[in-house]
C-alpha positions in Angstrom: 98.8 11.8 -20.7 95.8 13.9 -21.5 92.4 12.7 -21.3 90.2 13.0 -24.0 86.0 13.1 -23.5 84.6 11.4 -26.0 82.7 13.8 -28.6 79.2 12.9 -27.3 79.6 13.6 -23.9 81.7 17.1 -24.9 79.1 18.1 -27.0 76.3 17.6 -25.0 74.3 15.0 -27.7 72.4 11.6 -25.7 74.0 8.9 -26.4 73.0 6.7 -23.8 75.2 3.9 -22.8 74.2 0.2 -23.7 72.4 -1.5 -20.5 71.3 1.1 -18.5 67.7 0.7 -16.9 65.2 2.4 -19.2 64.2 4.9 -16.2 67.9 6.4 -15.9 67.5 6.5 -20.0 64.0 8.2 -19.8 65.4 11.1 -16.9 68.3 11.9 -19.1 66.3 12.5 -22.3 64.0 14.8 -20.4 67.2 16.2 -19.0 68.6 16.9 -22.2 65.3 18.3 -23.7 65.0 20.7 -20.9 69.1 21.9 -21.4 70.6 20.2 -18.3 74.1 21.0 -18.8 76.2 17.9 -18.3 72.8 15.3 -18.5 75.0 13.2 -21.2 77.6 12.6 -18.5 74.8 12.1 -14.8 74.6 8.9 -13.2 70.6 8.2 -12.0 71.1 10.6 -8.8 72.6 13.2 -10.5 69.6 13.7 -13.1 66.8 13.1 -10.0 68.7 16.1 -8.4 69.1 18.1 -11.7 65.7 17.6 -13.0 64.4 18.9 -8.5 66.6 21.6 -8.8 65.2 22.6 -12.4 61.8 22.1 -11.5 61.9 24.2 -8.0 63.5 27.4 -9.9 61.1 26.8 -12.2 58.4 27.0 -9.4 60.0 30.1 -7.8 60.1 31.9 -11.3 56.5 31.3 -12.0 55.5 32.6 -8.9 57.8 35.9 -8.7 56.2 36.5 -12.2 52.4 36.0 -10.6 50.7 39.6 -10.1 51.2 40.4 -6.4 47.1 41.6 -5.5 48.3 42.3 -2.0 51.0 44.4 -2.8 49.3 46.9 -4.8 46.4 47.6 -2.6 49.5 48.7 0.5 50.3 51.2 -2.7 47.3 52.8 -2.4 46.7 55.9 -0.8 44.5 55.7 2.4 41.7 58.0 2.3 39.8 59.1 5.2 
């Protein structure tokens, strides 16, 4: 027999379960507003992990996109 997902976890839409803690409901909303694949479908570990992982790359990103001042001046001729 073939198992079915239901719609809202196979689309990606929140549709939180009934009694979970509002904190695990609060990380998956951000999840989902930030595009966590899968977010519908993460227990309360899984989105604390997601939501590091996002925010570290996120951190790298920034700062491989940050002028590098000490680079450019190594570019420089030297002049005597």
């Amino acid at each position: 027999m073939r198992h079915v997902r239901p719609p809202s976890v196979s689309a990606g839409e929140a549709h939180p379960a009934h009694g979970l803690d509002p904190i695990t409901e609060d990380l998956r909303s951000y999840a989902l507003e930030l595009g966590v694949v899968g977010a519908s479908a993460m227990d309360k570990d899984e989105l604390v992990e997601s939501l590091r992982q996002y925010y570290v790359l996120r951190l790298v990103l920034e700062a491989a996109l940050q002028p590098r001042p000490h680079v450019a001046r190594q570019a420089e001729p030297i002049v005597a």
